[in-house]
PDB file as gemmi writes it, atoms N, CA and C in Angstrom:
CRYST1    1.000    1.000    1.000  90.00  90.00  90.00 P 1                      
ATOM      1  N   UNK A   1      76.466  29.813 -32.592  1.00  0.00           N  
ATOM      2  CA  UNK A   1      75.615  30.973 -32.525  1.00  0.00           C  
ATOM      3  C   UNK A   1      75.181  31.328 -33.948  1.00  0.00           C  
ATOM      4  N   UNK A   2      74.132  31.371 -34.084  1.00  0.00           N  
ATOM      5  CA  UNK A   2      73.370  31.605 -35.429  1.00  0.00           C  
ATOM      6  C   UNK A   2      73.723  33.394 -35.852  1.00  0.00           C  
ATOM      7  N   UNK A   3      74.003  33.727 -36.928  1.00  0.00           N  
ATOM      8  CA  UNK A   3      74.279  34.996 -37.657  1.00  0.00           C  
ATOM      9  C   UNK A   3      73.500  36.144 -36.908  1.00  0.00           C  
ATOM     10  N   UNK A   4      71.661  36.005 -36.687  1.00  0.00           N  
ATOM     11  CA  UNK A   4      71.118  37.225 -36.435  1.00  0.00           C  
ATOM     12  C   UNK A   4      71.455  36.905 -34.496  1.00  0.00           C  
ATOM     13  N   UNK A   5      72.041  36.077 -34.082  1.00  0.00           N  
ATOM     14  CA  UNK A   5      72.049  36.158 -32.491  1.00  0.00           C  
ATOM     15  C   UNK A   5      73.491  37.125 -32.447  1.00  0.00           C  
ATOM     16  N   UNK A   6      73.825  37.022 -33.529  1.00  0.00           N  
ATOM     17  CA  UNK A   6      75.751  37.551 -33.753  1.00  0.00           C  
ATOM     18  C   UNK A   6      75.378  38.676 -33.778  1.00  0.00           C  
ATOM     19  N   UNK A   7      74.255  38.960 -34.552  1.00  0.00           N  
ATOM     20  CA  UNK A   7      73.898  40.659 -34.906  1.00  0.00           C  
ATOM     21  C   UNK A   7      73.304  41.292 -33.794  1.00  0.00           C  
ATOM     22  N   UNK A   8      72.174  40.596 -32.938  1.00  0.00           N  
ATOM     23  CA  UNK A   8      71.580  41.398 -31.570  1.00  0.00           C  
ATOM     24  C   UNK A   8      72.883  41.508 -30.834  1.00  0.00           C  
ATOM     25  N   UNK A   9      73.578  40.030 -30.725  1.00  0.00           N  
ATOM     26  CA  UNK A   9      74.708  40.465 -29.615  1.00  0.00           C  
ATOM     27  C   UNK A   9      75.467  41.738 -29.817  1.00  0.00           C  
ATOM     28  N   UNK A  10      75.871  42.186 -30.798  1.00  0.00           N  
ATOM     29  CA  UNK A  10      76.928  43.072 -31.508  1.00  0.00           C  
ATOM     30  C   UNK A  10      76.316  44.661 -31.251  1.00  0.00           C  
ATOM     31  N   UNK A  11      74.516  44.809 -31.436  1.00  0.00           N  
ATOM     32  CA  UNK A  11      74.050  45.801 -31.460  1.00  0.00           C  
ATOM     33  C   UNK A  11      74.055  46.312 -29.553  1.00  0.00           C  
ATOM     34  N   UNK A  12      73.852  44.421 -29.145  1.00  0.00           N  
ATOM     35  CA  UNK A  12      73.088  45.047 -27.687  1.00  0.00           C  
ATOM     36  C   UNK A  12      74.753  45.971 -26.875  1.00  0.00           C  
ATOM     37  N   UNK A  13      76.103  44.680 -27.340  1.00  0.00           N  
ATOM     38  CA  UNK A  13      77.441  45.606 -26.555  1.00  0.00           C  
ATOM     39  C   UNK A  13      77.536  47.350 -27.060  1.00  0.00           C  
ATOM     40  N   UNK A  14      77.042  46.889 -28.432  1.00  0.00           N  
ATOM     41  CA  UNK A  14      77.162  48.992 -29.169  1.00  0.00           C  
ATOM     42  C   UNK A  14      76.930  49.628 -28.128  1.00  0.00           C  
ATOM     43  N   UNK A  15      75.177  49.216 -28.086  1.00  0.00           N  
ATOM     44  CA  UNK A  15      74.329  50.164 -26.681  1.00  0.00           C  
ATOM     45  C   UNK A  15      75.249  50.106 -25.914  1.00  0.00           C  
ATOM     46  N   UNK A  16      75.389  49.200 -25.304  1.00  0.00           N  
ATOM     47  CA  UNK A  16      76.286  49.393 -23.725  1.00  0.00           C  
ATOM     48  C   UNK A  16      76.994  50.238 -23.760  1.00  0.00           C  
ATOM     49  N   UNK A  17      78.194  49.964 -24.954  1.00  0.00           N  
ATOM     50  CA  UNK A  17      79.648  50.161 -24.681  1.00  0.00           C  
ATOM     51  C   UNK A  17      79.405  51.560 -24.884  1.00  0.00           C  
ATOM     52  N   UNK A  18      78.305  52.302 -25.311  1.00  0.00           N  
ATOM     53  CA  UNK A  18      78.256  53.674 -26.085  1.00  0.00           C  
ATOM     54  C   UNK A  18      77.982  54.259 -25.109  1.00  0.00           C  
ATOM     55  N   UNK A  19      77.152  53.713 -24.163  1.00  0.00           N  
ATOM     56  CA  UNK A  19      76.836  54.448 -22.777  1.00  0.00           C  
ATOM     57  C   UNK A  19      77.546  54.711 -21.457  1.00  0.00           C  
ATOM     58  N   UNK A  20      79.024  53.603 -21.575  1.00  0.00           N  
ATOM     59  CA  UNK A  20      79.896  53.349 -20.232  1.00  0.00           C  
ATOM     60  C   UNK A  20      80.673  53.779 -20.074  1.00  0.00           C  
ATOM     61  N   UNK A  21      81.099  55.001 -21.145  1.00  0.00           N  
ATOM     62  CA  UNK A  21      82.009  56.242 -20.345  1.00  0.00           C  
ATOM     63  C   UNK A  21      80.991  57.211 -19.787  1.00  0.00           C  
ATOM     64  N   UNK A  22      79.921  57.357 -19.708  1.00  0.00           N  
ATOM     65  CA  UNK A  22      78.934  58.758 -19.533  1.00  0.00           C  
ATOM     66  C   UNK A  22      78.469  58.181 -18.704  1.00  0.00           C  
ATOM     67  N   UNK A  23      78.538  57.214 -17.465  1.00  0.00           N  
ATOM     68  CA  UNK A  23      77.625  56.196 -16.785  1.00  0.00           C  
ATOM     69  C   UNK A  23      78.915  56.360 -15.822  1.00  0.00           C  
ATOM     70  N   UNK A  24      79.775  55.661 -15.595  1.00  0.00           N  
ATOM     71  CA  UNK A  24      80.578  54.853 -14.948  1.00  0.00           C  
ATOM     72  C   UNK A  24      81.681  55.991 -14.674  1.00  0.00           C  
ATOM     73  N   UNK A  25      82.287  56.115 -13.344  1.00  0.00           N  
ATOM     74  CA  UNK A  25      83.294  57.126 -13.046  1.00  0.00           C  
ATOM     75  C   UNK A  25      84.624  56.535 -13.066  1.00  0.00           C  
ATOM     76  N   UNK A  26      85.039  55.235 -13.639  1.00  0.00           N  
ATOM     77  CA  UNK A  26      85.702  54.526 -13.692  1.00  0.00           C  
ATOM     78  C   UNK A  26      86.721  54.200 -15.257  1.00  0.00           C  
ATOM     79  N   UNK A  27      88.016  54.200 -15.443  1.00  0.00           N  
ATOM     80  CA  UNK A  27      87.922  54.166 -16.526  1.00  0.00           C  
ATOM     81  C   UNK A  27      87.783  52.887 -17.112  1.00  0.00           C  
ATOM     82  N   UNK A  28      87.390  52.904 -18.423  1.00  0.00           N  
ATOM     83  CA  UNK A  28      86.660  51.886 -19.020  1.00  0.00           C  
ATOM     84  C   UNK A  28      86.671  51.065 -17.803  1.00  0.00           C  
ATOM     85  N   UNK A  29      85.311  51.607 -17.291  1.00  0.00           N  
ATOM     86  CA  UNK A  29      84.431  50.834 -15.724  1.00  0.00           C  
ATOM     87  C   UNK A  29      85.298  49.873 -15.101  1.00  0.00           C  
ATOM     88  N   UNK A  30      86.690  49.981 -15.111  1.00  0.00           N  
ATOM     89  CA  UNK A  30      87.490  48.898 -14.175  1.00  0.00           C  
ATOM     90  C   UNK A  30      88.207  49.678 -13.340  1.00  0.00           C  
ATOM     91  N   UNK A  31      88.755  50.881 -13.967  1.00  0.00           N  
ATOM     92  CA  UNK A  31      90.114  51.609 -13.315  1.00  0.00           C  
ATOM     93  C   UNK A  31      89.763  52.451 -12.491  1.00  0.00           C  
ATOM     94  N   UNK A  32      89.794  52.458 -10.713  1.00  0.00           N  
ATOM     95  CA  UNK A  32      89.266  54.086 -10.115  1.00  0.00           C  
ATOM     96  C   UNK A  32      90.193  55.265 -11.085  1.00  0.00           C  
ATOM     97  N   UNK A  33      89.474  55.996 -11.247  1.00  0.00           N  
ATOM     98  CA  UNK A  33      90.384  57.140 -11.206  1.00  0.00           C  
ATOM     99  C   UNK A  33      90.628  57.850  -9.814  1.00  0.00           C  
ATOM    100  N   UNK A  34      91.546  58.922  -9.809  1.00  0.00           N  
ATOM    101  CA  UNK A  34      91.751  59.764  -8.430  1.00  0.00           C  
ATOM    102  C   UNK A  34      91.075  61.275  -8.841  1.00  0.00           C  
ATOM    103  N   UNK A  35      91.361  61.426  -9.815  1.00  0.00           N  
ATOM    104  CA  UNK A  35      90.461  62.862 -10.178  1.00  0.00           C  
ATOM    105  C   UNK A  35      89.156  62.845 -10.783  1.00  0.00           C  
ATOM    106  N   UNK A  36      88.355  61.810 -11.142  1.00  0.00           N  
ATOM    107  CA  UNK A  36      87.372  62.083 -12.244  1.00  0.00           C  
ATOM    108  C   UNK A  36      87.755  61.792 -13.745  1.00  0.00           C  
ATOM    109  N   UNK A  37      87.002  61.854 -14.445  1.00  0.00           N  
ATOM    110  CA  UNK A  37      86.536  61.749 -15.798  1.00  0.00           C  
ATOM    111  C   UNK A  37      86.306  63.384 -15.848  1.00  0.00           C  
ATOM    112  N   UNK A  38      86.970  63.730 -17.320  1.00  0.00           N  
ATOM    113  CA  UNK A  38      86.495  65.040 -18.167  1.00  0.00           C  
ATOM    114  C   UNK A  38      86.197  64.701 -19.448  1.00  0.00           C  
ATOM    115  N   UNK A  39      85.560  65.654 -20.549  1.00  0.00           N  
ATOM    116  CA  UNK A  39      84.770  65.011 -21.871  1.00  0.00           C  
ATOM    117  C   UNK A  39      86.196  64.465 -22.552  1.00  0.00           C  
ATOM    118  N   UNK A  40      86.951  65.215 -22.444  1.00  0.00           N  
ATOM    119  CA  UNK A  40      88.259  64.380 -23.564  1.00  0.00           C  
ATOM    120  C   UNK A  40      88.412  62.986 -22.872  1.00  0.00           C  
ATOM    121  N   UNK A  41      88.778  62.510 -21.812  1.00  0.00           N  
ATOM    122  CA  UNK A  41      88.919  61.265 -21.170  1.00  0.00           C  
ATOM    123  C   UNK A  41      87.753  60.617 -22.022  1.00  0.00           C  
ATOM    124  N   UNK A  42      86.758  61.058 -21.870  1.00  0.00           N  
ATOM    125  CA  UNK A  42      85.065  60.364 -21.765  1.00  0.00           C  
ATOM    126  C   UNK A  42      85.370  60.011 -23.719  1.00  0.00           C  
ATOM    127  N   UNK A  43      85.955  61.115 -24.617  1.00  0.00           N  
ATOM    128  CA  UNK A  43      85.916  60.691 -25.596  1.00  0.00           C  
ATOM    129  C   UNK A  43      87.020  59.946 -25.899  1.00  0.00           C  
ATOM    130  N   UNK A  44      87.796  59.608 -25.731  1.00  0.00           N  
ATOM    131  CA  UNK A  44      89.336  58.631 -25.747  1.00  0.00           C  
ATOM    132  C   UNK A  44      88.388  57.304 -25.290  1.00  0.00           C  
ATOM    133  N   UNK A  45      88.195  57.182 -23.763  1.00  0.00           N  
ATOM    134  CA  UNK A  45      87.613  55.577 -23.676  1.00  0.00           C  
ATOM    135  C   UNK A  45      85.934  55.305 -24.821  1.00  0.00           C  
ATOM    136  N   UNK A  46      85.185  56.286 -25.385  1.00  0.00           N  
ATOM    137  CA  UNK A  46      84.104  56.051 -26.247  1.00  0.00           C  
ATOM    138  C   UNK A  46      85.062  55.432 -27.335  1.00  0.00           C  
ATOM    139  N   UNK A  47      86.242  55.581 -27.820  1.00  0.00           N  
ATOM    140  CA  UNK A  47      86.918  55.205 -29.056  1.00  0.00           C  
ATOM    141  C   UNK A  47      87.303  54.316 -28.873  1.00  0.00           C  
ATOM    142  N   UNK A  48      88.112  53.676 -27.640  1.00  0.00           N  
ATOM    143  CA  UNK A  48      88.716  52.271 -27.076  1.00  0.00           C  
ATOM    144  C   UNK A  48      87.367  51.523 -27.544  1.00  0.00           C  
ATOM    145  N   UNK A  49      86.695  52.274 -26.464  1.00  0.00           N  
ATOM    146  CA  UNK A  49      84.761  50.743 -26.521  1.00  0.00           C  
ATOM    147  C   UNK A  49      84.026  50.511 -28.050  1.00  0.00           C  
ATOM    148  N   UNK A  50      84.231  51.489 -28.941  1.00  0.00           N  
ATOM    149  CA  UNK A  50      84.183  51.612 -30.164  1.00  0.00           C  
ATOM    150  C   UNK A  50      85.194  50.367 -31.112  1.00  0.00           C  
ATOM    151  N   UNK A  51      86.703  50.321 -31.069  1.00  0.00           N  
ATOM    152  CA  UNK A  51      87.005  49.578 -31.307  1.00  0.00           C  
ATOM    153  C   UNK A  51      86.926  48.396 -30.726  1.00  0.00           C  
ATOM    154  N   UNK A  52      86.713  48.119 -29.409  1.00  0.00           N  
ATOM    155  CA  UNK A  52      86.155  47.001 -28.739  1.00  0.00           C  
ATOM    156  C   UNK A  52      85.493  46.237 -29.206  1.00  0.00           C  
ATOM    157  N   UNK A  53      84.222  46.886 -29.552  1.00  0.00           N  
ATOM    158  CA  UNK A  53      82.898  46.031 -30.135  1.00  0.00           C  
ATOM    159  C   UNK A  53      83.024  46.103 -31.647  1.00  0.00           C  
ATOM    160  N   UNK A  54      84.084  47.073 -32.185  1.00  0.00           N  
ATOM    161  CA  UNK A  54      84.054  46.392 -33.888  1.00  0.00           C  
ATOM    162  C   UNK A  54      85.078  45.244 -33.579  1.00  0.00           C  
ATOM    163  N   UNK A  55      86.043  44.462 -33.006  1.00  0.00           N  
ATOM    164  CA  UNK A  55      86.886  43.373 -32.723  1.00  0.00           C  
ATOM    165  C   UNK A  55      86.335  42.722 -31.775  1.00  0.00           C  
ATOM    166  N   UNK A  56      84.701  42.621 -31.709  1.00  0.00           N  
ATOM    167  CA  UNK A  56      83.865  41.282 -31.109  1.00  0.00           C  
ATOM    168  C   UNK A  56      83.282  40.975 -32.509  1.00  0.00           C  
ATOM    169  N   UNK A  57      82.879  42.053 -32.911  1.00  0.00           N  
ATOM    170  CA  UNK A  57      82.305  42.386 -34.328  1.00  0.00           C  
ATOM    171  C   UNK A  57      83.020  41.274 -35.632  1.00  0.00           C  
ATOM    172  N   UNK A  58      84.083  41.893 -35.342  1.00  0.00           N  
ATOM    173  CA  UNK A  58      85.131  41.185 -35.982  1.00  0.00           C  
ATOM    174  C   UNK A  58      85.370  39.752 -36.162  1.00  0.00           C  
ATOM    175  N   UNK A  59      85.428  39.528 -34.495  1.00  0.00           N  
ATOM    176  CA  UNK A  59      85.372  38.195 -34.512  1.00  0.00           C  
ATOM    177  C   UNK A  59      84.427  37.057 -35.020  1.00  0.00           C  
ATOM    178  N   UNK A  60      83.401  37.562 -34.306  1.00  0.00           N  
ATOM    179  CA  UNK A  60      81.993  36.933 -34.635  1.00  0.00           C  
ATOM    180  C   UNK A  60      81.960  36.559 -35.995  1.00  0.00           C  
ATOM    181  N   UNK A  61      82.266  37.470 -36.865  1.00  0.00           N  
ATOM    182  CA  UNK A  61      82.235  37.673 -38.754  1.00  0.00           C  
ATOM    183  C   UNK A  61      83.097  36.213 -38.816  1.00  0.00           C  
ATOM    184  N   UNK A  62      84.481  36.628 -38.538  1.00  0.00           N  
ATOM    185  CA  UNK A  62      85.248  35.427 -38.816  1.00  0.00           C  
ATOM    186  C   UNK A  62      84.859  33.922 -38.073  1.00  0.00           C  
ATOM    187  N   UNK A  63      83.635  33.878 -37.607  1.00  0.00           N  
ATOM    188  CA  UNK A  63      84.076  32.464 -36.465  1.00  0.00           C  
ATOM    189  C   UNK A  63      82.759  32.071 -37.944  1.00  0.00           C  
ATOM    190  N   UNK A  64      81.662  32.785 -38.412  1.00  0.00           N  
ATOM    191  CA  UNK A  64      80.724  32.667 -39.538  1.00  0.00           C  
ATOM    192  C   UNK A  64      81.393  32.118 -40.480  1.00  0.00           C  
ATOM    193  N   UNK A  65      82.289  32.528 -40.934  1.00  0.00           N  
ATOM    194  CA  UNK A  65      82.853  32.690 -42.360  1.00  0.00           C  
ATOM    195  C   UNK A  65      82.916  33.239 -43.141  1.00  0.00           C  
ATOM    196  N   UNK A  66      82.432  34.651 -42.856  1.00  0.00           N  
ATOM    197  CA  UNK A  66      81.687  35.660 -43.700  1.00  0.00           C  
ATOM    198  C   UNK A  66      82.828  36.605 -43.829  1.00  0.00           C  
ATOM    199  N   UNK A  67      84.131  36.620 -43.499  1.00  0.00           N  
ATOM    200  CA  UNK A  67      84.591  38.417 -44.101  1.00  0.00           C  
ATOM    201  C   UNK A  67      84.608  38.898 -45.083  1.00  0.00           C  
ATOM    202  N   UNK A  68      84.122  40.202 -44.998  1.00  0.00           N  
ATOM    203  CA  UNK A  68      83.514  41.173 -45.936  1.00  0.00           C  
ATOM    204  C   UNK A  68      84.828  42.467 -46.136  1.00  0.00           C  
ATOM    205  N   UNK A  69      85.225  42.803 -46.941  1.00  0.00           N  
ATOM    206  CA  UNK A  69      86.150  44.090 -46.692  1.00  0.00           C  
ATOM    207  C   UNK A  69      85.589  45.141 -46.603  1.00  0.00           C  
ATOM    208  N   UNK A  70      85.926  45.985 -46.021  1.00  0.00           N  
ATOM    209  CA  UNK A  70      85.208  47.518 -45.659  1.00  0.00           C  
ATOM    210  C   UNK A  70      86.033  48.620 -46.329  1.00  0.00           C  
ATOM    211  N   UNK A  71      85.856  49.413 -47.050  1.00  0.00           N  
ATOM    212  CA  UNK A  71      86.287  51.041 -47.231  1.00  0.00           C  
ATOM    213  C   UNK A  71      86.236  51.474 -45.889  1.00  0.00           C  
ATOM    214  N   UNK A  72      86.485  52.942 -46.152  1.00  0.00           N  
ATOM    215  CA  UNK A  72      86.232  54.036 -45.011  1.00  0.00           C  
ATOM    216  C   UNK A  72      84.905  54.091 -44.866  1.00  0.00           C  
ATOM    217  N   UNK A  73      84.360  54.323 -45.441  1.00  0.00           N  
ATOM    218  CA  UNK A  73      82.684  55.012 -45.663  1.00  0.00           C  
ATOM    219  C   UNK A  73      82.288  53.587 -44.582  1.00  0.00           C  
ATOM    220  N   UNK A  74      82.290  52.333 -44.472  1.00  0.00           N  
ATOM    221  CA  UNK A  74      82.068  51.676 -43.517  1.00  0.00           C  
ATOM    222  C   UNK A  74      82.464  52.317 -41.976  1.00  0.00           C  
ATOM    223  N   UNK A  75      83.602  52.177 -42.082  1.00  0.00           N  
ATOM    224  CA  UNK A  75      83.917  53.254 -40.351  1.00  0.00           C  
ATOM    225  C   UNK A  75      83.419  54.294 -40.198  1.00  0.00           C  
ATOM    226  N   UNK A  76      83.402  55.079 -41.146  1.00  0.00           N  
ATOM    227  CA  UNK A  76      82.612  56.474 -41.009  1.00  0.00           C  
ATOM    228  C   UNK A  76      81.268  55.985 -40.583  1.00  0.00           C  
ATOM    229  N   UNK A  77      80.324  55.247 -41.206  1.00  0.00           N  
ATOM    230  CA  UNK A  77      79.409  55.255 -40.344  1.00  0.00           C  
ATOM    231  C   UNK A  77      79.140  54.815 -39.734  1.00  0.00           C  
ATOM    232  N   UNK A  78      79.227  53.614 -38.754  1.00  0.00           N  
ATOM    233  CA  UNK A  78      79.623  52.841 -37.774  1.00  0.00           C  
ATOM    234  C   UNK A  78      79.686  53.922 -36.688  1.00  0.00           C  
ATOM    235  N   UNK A  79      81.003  54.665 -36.964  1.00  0.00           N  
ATOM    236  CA  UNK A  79      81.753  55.718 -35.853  1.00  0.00           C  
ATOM    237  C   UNK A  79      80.395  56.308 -35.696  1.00  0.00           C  
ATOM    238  N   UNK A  80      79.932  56.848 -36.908  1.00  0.00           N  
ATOM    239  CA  UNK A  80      78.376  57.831 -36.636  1.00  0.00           C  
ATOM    240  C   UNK A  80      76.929  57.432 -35.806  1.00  0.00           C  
ATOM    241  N   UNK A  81      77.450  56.231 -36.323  1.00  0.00           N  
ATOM    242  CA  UNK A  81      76.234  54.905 -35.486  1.00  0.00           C  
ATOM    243  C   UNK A  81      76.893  54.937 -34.237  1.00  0.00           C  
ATOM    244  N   UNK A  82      77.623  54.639 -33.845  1.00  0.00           N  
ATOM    245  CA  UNK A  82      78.158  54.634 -32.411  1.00  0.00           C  
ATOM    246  C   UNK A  82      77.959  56.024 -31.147  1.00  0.00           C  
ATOM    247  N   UNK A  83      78.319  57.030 -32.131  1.00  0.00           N  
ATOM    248  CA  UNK A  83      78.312  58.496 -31.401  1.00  0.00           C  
ATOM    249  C   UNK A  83      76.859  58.586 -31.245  1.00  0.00           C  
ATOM    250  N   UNK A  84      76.182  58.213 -31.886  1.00  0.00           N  
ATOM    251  CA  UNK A  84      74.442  58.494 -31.672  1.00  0.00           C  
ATOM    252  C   UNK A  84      73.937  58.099 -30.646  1.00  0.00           C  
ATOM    253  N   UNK A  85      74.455  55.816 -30.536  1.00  0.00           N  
ATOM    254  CA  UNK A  85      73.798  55.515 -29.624  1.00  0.00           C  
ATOM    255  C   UNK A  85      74.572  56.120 -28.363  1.00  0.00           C  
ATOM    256  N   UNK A  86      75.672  56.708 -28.343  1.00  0.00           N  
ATOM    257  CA  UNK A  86      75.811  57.413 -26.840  1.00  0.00           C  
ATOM    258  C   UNK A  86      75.120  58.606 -26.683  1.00  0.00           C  
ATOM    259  N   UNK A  87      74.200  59.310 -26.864  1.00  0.00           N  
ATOM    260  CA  UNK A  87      73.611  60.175 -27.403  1.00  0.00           C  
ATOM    261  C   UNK A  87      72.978  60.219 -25.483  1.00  0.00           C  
ATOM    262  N   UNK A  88      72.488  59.179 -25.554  1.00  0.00           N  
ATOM    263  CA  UNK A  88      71.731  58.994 -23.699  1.00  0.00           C  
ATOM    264  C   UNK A  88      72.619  59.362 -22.908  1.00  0.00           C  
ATOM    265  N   UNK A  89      73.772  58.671 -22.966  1.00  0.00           N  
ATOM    266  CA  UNK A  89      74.531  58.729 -21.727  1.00  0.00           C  
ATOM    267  C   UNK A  89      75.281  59.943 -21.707  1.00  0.00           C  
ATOM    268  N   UNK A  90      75.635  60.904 -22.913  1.00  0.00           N  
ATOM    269  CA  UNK A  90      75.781  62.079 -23.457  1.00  0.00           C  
ATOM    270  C   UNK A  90      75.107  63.105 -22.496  1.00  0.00           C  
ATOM    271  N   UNK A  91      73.534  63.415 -22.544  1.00  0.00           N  
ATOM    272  CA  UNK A  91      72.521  64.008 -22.161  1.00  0.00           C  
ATOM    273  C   UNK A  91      72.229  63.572 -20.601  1.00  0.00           C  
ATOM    274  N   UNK A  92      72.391  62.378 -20.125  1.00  0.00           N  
ATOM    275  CA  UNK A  92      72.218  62.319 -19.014  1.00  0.00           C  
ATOM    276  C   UNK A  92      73.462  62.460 -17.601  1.00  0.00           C  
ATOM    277  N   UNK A  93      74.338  62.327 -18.483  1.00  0.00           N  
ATOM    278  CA  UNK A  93      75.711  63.341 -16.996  1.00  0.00           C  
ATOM    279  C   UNK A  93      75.867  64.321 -17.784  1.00  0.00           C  
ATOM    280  N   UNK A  94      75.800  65.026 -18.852  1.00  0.00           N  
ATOM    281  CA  UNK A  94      75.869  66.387 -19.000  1.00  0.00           C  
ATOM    282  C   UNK A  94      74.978  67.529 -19.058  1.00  0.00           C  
ATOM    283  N   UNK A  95      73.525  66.775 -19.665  1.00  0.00           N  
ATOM    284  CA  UNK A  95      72.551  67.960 -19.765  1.00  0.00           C  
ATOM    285  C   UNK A  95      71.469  68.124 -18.392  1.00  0.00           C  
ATOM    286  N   UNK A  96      71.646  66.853 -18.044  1.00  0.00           N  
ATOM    287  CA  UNK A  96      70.563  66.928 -16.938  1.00  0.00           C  
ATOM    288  C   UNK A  96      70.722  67.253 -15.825  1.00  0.00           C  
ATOM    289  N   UNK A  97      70.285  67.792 -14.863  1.00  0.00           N  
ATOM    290  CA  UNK A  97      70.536  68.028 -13.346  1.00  0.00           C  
ATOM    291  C   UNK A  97      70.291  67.552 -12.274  1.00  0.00           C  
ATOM    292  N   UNK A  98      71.608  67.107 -11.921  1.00  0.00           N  
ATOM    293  CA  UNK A  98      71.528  65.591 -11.213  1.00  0.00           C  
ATOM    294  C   UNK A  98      71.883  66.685  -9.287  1.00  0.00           C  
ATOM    295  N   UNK A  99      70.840  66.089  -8.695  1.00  0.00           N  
ATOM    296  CA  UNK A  99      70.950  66.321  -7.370  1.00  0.00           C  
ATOM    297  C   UNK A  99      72.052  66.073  -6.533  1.00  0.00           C  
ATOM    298  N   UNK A 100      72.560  66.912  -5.492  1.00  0.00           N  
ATOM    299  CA  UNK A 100      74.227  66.118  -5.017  1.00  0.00           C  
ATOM    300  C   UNK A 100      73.217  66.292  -3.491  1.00  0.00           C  
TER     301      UNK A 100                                                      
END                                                                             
């Protein structure tokens, strides 16, 4: 897999993974729950899928040859990049008004 296919792949799971606690009533979309999802649940599995896709992330780097070391200021914005792209799935089970 060529470097920039490493990079769409990496961006396209972000999207996903940023959207599949606010989407899916399931935890991290495998587990029924019996009660639901609440925002703390919803933010605990956004942090699992977060580290998820930085350890595909991860991998990918190492299968290249490329590791790079990161400071904080790397996670910090990453984390910030991440919270954004859930930004949709955020607004759409919480702000919008969904018909029952």
């Amino acid at each position: 897999m060529s470097q920039s296919a490493s990079v769409w792949l990496v961006i396209v799971l972000a999207v996903v993974a940023a959207n599949l606690p606010f989407v899916s009533h399931r935890f991290m979309a495998l587990v029924p729950l019996a009660r639901g999802k609440n925002l703390g649940l919803r933010g605990g599995e956004l942090l699992l899928f977060y580290l998820l896709v930085g350890g595909i992330g991860l991998g990918l780097e190492r299968h290249l040859g490329q590791i790079a070391s990161q400071d904080w200021e790397f996670y910090a914005v990453t984390g910030a990049l991440f919270l954004t792209l859930a930004f949709p799935g955020f607004v759409w089970r919480y702000l919008l008004k969904h018909r029952r």
